[in-house]
N, C-alpha and C positions, 0 to 999 in steps of 0.2 A: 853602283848600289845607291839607292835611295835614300834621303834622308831618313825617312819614316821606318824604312829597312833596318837602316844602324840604329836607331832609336829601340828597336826591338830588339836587336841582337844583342843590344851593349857597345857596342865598339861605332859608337859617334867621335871617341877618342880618335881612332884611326886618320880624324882629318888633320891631327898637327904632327903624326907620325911620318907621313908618305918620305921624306926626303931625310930622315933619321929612321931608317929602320934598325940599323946596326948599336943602335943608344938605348938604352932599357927605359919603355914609356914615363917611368915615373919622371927618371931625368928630364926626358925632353918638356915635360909637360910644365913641372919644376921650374926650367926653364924660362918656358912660355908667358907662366904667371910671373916672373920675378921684371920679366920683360913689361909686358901689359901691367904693370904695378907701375912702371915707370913714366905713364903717360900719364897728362893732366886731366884726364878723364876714364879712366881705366874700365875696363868690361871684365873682369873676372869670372862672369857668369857662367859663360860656356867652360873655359877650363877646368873648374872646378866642378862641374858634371861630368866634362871628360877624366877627371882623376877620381870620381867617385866608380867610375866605369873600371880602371883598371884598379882600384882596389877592390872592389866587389868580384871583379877574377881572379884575383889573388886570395881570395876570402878573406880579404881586409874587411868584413862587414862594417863595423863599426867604424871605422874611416869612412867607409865608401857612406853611409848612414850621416855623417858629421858633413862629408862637404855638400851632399844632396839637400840636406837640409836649411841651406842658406839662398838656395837655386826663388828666384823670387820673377823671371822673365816669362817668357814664352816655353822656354821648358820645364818650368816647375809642376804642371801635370807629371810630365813623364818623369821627374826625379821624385816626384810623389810615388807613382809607383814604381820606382826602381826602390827606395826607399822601405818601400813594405814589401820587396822582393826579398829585402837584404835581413830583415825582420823574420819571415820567412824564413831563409837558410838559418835564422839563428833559433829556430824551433817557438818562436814568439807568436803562435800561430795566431793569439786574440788581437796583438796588436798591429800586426799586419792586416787581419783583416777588417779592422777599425780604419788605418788607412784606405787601405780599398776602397770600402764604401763610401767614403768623403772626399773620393776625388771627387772634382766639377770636372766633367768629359764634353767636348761636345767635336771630338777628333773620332772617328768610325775605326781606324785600324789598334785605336789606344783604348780602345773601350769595350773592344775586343779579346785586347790581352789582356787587361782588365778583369776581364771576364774567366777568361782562359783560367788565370790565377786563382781567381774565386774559387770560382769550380775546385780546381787543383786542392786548395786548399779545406775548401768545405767537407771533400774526399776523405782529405786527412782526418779532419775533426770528426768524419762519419755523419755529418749534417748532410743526411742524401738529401730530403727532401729538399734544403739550399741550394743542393748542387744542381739538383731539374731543375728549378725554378732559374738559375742563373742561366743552366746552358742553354736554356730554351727561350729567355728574353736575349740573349746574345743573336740567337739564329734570327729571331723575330727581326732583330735590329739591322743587324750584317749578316745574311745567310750564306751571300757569297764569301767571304773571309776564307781563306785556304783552311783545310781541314776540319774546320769548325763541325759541318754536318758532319765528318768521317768521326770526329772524338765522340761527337752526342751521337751518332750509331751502333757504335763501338758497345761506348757506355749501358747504353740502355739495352743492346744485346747482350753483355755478361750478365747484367740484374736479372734478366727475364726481365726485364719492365717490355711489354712487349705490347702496352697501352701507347706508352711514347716512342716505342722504337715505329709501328705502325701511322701513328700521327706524323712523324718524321717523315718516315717513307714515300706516305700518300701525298702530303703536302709537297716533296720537293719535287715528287716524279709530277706533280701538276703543276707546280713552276718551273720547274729546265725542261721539261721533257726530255730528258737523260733514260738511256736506256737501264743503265745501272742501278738507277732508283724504280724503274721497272720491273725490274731483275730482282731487286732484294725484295719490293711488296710481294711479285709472286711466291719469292721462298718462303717469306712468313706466313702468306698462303697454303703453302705446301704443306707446311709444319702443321698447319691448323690451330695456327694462334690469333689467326682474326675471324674466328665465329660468335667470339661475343658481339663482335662489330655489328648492327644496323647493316643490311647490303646496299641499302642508300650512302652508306658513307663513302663506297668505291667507286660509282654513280661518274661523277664527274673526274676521276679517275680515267678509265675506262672512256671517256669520252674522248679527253686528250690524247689517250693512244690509239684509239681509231685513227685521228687525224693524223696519226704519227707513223704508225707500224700495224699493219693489218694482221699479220703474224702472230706479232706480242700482244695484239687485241682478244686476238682467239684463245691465245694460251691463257693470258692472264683472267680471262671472261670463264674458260672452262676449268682453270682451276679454283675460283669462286664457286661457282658451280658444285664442283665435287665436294667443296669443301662445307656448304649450306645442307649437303642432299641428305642427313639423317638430324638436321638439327629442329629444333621449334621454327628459328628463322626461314626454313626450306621456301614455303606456301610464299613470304614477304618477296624473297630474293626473285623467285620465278614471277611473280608479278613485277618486281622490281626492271630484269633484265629485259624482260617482253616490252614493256612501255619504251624503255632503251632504245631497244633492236629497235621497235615500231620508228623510232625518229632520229635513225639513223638511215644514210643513204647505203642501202647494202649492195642495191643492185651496179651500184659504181664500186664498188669496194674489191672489185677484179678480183680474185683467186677464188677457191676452191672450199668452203666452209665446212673441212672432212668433221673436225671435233663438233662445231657446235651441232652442228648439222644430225650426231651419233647421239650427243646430249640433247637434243628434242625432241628424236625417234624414242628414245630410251626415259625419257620424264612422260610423253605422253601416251606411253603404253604401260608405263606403273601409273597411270593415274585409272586407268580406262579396266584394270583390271577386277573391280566389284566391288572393291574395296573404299570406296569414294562415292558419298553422296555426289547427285549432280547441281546442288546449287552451291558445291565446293569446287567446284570447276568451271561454270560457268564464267566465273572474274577473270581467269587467265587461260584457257586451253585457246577460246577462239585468236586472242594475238599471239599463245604459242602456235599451233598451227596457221598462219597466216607469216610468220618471220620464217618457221620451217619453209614452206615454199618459198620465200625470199631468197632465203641459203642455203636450201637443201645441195648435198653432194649429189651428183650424178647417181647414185647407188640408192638415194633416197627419195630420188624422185616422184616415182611413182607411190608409191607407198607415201608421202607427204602430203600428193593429191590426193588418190585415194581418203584421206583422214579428212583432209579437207571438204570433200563432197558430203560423205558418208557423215561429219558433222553437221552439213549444213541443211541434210535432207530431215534429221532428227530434232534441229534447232534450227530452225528458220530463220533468217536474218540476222542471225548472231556472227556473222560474217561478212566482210563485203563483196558486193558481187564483183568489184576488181578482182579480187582475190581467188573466186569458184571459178570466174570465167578461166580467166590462170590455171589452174588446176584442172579443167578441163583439156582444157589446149593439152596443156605437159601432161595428162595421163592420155591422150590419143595418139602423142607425138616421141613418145619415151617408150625404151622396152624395157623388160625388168625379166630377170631372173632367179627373182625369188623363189624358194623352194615351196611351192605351193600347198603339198601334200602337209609337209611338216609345219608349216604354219596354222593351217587348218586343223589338224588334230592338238597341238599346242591349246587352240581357243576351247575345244571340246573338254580337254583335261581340264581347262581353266575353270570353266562351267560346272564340271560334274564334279571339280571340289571344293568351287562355294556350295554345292547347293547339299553337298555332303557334309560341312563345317556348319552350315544353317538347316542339319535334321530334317531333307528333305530327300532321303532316302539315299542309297548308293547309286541308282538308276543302272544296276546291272545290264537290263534289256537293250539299253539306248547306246551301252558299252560294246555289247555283245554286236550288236548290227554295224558298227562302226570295224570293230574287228574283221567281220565279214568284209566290207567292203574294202577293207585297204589289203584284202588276202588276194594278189592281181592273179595269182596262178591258179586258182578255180572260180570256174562259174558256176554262177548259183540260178538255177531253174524252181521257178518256184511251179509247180503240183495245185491246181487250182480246180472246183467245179462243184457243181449241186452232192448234196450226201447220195450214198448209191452210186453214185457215177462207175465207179471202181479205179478209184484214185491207189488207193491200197495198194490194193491185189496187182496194178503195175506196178507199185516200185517193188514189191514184194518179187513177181517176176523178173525185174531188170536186175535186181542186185541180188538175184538169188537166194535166199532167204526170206522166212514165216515172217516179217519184222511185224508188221501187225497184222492181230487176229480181229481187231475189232475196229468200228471208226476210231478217226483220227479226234483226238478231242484238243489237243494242244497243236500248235506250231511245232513241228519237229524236224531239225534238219539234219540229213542223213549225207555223213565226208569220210573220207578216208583217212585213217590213220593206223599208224605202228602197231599199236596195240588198242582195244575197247576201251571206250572211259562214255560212260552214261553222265551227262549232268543236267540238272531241273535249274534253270537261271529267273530268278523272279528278279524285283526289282530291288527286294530287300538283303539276297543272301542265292546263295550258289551251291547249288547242293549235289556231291556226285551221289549217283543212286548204285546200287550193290551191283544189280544186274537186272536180265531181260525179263524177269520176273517181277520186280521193282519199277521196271521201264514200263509195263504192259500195266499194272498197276494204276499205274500215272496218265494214262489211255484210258483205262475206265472209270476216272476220276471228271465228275461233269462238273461241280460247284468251282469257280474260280479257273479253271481251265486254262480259259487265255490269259491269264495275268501271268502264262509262265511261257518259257520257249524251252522244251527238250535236245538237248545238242546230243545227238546217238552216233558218237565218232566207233568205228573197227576197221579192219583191215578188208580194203575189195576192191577185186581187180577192176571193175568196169568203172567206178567210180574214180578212180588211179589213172587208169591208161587214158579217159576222157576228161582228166582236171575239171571232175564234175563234182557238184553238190546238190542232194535233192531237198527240198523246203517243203513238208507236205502240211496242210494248211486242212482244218475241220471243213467239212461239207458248207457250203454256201445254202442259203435258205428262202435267198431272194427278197431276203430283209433286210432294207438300206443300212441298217446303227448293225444288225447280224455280220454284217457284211464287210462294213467296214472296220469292225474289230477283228476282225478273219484277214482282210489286204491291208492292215496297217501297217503290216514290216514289206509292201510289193516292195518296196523301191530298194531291198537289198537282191532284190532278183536283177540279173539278165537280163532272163527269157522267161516269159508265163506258158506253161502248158496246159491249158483250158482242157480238162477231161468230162466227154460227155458220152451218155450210154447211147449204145448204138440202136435200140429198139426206139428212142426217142430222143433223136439226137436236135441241137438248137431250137429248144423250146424256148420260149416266152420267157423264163427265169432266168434261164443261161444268157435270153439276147440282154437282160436287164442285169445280171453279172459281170458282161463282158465290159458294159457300157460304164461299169462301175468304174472297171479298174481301168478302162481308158481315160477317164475322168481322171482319177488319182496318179494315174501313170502313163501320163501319152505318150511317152520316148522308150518308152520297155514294148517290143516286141512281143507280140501275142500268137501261139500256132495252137494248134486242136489236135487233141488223141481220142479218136471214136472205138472204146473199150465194148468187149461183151458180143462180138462179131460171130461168135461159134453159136450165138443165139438164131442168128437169122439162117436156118438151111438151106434155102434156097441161095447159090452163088450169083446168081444172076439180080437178084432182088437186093442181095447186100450189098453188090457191087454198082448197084443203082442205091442204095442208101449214103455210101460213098460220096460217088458222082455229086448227088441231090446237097448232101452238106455240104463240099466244098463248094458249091455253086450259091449256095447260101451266105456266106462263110464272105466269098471275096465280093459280094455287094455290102460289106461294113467291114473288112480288112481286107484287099486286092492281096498285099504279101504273105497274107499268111498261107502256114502248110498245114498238110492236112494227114496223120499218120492212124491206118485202121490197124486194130489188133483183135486176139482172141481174149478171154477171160481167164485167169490166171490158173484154173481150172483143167485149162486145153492143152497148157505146158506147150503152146505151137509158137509162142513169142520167140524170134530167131533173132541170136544179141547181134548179129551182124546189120538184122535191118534197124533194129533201134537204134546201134555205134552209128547208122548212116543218118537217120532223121536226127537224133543229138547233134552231130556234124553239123546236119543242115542248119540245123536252129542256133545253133550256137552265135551271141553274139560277142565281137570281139573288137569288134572298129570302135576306134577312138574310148579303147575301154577306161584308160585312167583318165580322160575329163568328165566323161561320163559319172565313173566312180565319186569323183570328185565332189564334182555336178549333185552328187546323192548324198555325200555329207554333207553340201552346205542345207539343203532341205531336213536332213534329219537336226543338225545342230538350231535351224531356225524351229524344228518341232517340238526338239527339248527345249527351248527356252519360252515356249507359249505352253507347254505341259505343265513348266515350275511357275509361270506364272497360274496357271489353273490353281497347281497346288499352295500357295499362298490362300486362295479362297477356298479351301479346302481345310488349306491347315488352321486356319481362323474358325471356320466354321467346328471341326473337330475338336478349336480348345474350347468354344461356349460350348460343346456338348458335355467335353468333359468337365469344365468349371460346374457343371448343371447338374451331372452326374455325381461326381465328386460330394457335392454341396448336400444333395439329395440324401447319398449314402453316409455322410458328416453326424444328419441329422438322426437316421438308423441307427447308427454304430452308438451316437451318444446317448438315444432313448436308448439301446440294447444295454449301455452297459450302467445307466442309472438305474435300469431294472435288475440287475443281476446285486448291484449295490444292496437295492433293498431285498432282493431276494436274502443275501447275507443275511442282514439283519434280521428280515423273519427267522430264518430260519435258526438263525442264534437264540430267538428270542424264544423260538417250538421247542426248537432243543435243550435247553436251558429249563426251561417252564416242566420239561417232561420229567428231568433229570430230579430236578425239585422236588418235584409230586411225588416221586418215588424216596426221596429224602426223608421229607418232610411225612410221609407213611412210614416206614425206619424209623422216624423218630417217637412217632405217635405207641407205633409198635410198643418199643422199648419204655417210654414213659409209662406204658398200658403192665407191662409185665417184668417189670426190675421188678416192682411192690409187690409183685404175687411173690415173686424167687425168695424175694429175702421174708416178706412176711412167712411163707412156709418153712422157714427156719425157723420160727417156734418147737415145732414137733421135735429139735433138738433139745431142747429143755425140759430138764428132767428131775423130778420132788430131789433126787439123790447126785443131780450135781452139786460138783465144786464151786457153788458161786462168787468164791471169793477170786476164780481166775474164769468162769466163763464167759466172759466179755471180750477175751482176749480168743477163745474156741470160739467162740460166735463169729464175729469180727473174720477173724481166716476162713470158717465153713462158707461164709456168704461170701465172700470174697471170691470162692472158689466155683461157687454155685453159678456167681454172674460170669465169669470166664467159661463156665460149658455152657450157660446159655445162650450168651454171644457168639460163641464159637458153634455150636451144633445148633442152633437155632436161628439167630439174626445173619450172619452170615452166609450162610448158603441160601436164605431166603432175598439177602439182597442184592447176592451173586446174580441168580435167576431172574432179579427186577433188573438188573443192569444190563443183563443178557439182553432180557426183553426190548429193554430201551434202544438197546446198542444197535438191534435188528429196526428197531423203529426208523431209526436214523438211518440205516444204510438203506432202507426203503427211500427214504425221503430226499436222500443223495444222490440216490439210483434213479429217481426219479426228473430232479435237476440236470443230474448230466444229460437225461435222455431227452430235456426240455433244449438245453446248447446246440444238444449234437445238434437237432431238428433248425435250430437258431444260425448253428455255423453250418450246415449247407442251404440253409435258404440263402444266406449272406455268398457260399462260396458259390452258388448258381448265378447269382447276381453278376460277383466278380468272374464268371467263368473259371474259376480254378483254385486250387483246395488256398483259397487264401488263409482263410482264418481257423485255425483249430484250437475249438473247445474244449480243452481234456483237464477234466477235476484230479485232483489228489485221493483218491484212495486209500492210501496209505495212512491217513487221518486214520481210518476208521482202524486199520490194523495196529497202530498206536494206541487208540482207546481199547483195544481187547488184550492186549499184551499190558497195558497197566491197570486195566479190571483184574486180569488173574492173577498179576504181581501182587494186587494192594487184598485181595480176598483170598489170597492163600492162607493164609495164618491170620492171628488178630491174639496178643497179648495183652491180658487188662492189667494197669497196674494197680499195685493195692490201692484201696477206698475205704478210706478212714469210715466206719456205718456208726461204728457204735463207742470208738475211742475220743469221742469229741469230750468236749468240757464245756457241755450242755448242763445246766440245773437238774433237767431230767434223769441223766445220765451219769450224773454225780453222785446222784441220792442212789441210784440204784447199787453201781459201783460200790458206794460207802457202804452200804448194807448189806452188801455180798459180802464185804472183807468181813463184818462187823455182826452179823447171823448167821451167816453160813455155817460155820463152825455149831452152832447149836441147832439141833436138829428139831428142837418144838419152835424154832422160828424160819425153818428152812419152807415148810408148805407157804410162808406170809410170801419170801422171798421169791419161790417159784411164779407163784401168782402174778407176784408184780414183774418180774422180766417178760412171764409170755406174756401179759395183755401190754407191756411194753414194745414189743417185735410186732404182737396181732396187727395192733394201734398205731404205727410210728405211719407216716406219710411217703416217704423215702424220696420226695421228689426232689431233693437238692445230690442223692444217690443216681438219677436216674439222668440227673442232666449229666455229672461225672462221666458216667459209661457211654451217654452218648456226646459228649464232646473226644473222649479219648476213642471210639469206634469211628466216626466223623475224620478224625483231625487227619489221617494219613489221605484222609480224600481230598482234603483242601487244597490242595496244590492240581489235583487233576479238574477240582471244580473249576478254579478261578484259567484255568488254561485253555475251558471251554470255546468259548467266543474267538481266542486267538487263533485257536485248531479249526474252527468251521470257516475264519476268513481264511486259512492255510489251503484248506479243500477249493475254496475258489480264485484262491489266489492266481494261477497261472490265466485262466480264461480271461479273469477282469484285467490282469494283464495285456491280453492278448486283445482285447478289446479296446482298451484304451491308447492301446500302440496304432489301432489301427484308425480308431477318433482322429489323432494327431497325425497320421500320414495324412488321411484324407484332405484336414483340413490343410493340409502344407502344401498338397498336392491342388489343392484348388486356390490358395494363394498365390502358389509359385504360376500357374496357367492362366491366375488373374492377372497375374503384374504383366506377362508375358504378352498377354492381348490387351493389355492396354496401352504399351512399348508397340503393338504392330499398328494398331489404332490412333497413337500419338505422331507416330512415325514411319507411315508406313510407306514411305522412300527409301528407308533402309533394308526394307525386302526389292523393290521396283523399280528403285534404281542403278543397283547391279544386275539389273536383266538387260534393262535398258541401256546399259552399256557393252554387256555382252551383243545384245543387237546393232548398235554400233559396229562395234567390231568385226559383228559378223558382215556388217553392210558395207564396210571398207574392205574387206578382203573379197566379195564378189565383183568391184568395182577393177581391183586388182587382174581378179582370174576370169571369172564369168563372162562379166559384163565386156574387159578390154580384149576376150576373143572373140567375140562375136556373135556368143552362146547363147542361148534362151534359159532363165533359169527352171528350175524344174516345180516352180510354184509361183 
């Protein structure tokens, strides 16, 4: 054992022990020094640290503490820290570690434990951050030191400190290249506790173990990898690893790169999927694809290349031609057996659900033909020729059944199934139809026609037993744009059956029909049905018509066949000879690359369709911004108008209401004074004058109660009637002015959008509180003649005061009636009409509230529809100015669709030998 060794352990004693083992150390030691005391130069030094050693194992601390303490040689470091060891066990944790840090070290295994203790102790005290900091300048110093990095791993994996457990990790796995420091960064890896990390931080990691282990390069590379792939850092790391790989020697790196090889297949086909502008890829796809060829596995060969070309034809020089030429070689020289089909229809779905997530319709039609072709067990003959020909009236014959009575106006294809199911397939929605009456319907329907495909599935034997399908397509017009919206679904056909009438058979439109769809479809087999043969009587002449066409026929198709029939009419159509010409024509050779062959044409069709509709859908939002904006301006004049209409009309009806009031009034101020002045004729030479003031007072009282009641009342009944009709005239009129207002608006919008409908019931409220408030009319009494007036006084007084004498009773008559003749009565007259009046106030002042009532719902309705408009032409502004600002975010997911599409014909098409079909 070492010296350094014992110094650490304690048992440096052990060296005056060897030859007294059987003597308990203190003695020997005891001993030792009583010896060494006896010499004229004595060394005590060492003994006296060897006896602080074995009192310090004895937990003599404070001995062991006393002799350490005098230690002044070459060991007084190390009884320094034996010292605050001892300090330590005595729980003296500050002054221990005050020693500590005041030893002078410059010994590596002593400053070490040193260190060790720190730590230890810092623990105790719960001074973490102390404790990183020491364990970490310990490793920094002596990382080799036993244990050292195993305690600071430890450590910082119970904390979760998984900042330093990671800094630990990286750092030693790139000083030993230990696989074990390997081994733990991947598991922290695993864990996903190093994605806050920079992917530059494993960079030179990662390099080391290239040079190290090819294996644990991969592993550890692809679990970085998985571990960046949903983080913010994703885009950094894949730039990061690509420049790596780029300057790494891979092609010496011997084995088989199955992972990374899956992680490049699998990163550069989520990036390629629409979802990704392309000046966000352009930084890293071309060195990711470029390392992919480097390392691709055997499995991903082809498909590596493939990407690689099919990049390079889209981005020019964005790759080196080391690298294309590469990928040519290995896609000529490698076979691949990918599943062709399922990859193909994967990119299709892909397509038709971006463009369905970016409102660019369901593209049902483009579904539908895709369906057809991957159905490998029937073939589809498509039904082709001039209108007239008598396209119909065969399939009508061959399938036995009326199916149409009239021309064909849609695409309609006619298969067998279990049971009938009618459906109309547009691009927007899928609609099954009721039945053949429904179906026949949709036949004489010309507007939009071809925007739809009729799929007319039922149960029938010829169509069954010949795993046939018929495609009967509208008459041909020999109008090129006619023509071509008529053979834009050929390329779900087989076999074309060109039908022409036999009285004029390969005219001049049919040679320029034929020539169409060889054009559109030169690998689709074309044969001829010469219909309407019961026409020609003579057998020998039709049999030369015959002849004549075919001979026509194979100087611009040699293989085609040539099948005569009668008109559907003749009922002479024999299913054995048609089961035979179907036979003949039938194609079947090489039918799924063929099929194939026709998806990739139709998926390169849809994705220059969606591009179309980009410049469609732009154009459709300035119309509707325009339109929008247009009608903005209508709805807000329509309903500033209807505003003031309000107010006139509050202001007519009001004014009306008034006028008849204020007549009422005049009325009444006119004739209170007649009522009560005719109550003179009550006074009489031989009244009581001493009490008729108070008979006075009650008769007139009572006079003006019948006259308001039989007289102003039912006359103001009949002005309010009058009024009430005025208004519903005037109402009646307004509504009729809306209604006229909301369908010129709802012709505009096409559909009952806006509905005008006034309140009514306004007016049935005002007649229900006209008859309430004019049913009755109570006047309350009206002081006339009991006031305590001068006038009234004197009269009063002299009634009490003459009355009684009968030669003063003529003076007194006198003067009462020319008092009643003569009185004015107008502060009476305003009385009667404020209390006749006042039950009306509450209906007056409710006027103006109740006619905004009557209009309320329409200006409503108006103003709702102010505010969509303008929302609606905001929201379609912002919209196209986002396609406008940016309009790579429509073009650049096509154009990676086409990618895509161009690396899978590279795959299938191109690496058999095939001609594409465009």
């Amino acid at each position: 054992m070492t010296i350094e060794q014992q110094l650490k352990d304690k048992t440096f004693y052990k060296m005056f022990i060897n030859e007294h083992e059987d003597i308990h150390p203190i003695q020997v030691l005891g001993d030792a020094f009583q010896e060494e005391a006896q010499k004229d130069l004595p060394d005590l030094t060492r003994i006296r640290f060897a006896q602080g050693e074995v009192y310090f194992h004895h937990k003599d601390y404070e001995a062991a503490i006393f002799k350490w303490e005098s230690i002044i040689n070459e060991l007084e470091p190390w009884a320094r820290k034996n010292t605050a060891d001892a300090y330590y066990e005595l729980g003296m944790l500050s002054t221990a570690e005050d020693i500590y840090t005041a030893i002078e070290i410059d010994n590596p295994t002593l400053s070490a434990e040193v260190a060790l203790k720190l730590f230890s102790l810092y623990l105790k005290r719960e001074k973490i951050e102390a404790a990183i900091s020491t364990i970490k300048k310990a490793i920094d110093a002596n990382p080799d030191y036993p244990n050292l990095t195993v305690i600071a791993r430890e450590f910082f994996e119970q904390r979760g400190d998984w900042e330093n457990a990671i800094e630990l990790a990286v750092n030693e796995a790139k000083r030993t290249g230990s696989p074990e420091w390997f081994e733990t960064l991947k598991s922290y890896v695993n864990e996903g506790v190093t994605k806050g990390h920079a992917p530059s931080y494993f960079s030179q990691a990662l390099v080391t173990l290239f040079s190290l282990d090819l294996q644990r390069f991969e592993e550890l590379a692809a679990s970085l990898w998985n571990s960046y792939r949903n983080e913010n850092s994703y885009y950094t790391w894949l730039l990061e690893i690509n420049h790596l790989l780029m300057n790494l020697e891979l092609e010496k790196g011997g084995g088989r790169w199955l992972e990374l090889s899956r992680l490049h297949k699998e990163t550069y086909f989520s990036y390629i999927n629409g979802g990704y502008l392309i000046k966000q890829l352009q930084d890293f796809i071309p060195d990711l694809l470029t390392n992919w060829v480097r390392l691709a596995a055997p499995v991903h060969v082809v498909l590596a290349s493939a990407a690689v070309l099919s990049w390079n034809e889209l981005f020019p020089a964005s790759l080196s031609m080391t690298i294309v030429e590469e990928a040519e070689r290995l896609i000529s020289v490698t076979e691949t057996d990918i599943d062709e089909l399922e990859e193909c229809l994967t990119l299709f779905e892909s397509i038709t659900e971006w463009a369905s997530s970016h409102d660019l319709g369901e593209n049902n039609r483009m579904k539908w033909v895709v369906d057809q072709l991957v159905d490998f067990d029937t073939q589809h003959v498509i039904v082709a020729g001039l209108g007239g020909s008598g396209k119909s009236s065969f399939i009508n014959a061959v399938l036995g059944e009326d199916l149409q009575d009239s021309p064909t106006s849609s695409v309609v294809l006619f298969k067998h199934a279990e049971e009938t199911e009618i459906s109309e397939i547009t691009d927007e929605e899928i609609t099954k139809l009721s039945g053949f009456s429904e179906f026949q319907e949709r036949m004489d329907r010309l507007r939009n026609a071809l925007e739809s495909i009729i799929e007319f599935k039922q149960p029938n034997q010829f169509l069954q037993n010949n795993k046939l399908a018929f495609i009967d397509t509208p008459g041909l017009k020999g109008n090129h744009q006619d023509s071509y919206d008529v053979l834009k679904y050929l390329q779900v056909a087989d076999t074309v059956l060109f039908v022409m009438d036999a009285k004029a058979p390969f005219t001049d439109k049919e040679r320029v029909a034929m020539e169409q769809i060889q054009v559109l479809a030169p690998d689709i087999p074309v044969h001829f049905l010469l219909t309407k043969m019961d026409t020609i009587v003579d057998e020998h002449e039709a049999q030369l018509v015959v002849e004549e066409t075919k001979s026509a026929i194979r100087e611009h198709l040699p293989d085609a066949l040539v099948f005569a029939c009668s008109s559907q009419s003749d009922r002479t159509l024999r299913p054995e000879d048609v089961q035979q010409f179907i036979g003949a024509i039938k194609n079947t050779r090489n039918l799924v690359d063929k099929r194939l062959a026709k998806l990739l044409y139709f998926i390169r069709t849809t994705i220059a369709t969606l591009l179309q509709k980009r410049l469609t859908v732009e154009n459709q939002l300035i119309e509707t911004v325009r339109w929008n904006e247009e009608m903005n301006t209508k709805l807000n004049g329509a309903a500033h108008q209807l505003n003031d209409t309000v107010v006139q009309k509050s202001r007519a009806v009001s004014k009306i209401y008034h006028e008849i009031k204020e007549k009422m009034e005049a009325e009444i101020f006119e004739s209170v004074p007649k009522v009560l002045r005719e109550c003179s004729s009550l006074i009489q030479e031989d009244s009581n004058f001493s009490t008729i003031h108070l008979n006075l007072n009650h008769e007139m009282n009572n006079r003006l109660q019948d006259y308001v009641e039989q007289q102003v009342m039912p006359m103001y009944y009949h002005s309010l009637l009058e009024w009430l009709k005025s208004c519903r005239a005037e109402f009646t009129e307004s509504q009729e002015n809306l209604l006229e207002l909301g369908d010129a608006f709802n012709q505009m919008y096409g559909e009952e959008y806006l509905k005008l409908e006034c309140d009514f019931k306004v007016l049935d409220d005002w007649r229900r509180d006209i008859d309430r408030l004019t049913s009755r009319f109570q006047l309350e009494s009206v002081n006339i003649l009991l006031k305590r007036t001068p006038s009234q006084f004197l009269l009063k007084s002299a009634g009490k005061l003459f009355g009684a004498l009968s030669q003063n009773k003529s003076m007194v008559y006198n003067k009462y009636k020319s008092f009643v003749e003569g009185e004015d009565y107008l502060d009476v007259a305003k009385e009667v009409s404020r209390q006749f009046f006042q039950p009306f106030e509450l209906f007056e002042k409710s006027l103006e509230r109740d006619i905004g009532l009557f209009f309320k719902s329409p200006l409503a309705v108006l103003n709702r529809a102010v505010a969509e408009t303008r929302s609606e032409a905001e929201t379609n502004q912002e919209i196209l100015r986002k396609l406008n600002t940016n309009p790579e975010l429509f073009r650049d997911p096509l154009t990676l669709f086409e990618l895509r599409l161009r690396q899978f014909e590279w795959i299938t098409v191109a690496g058999k030998g095939m001609q594409t079909v465009y």
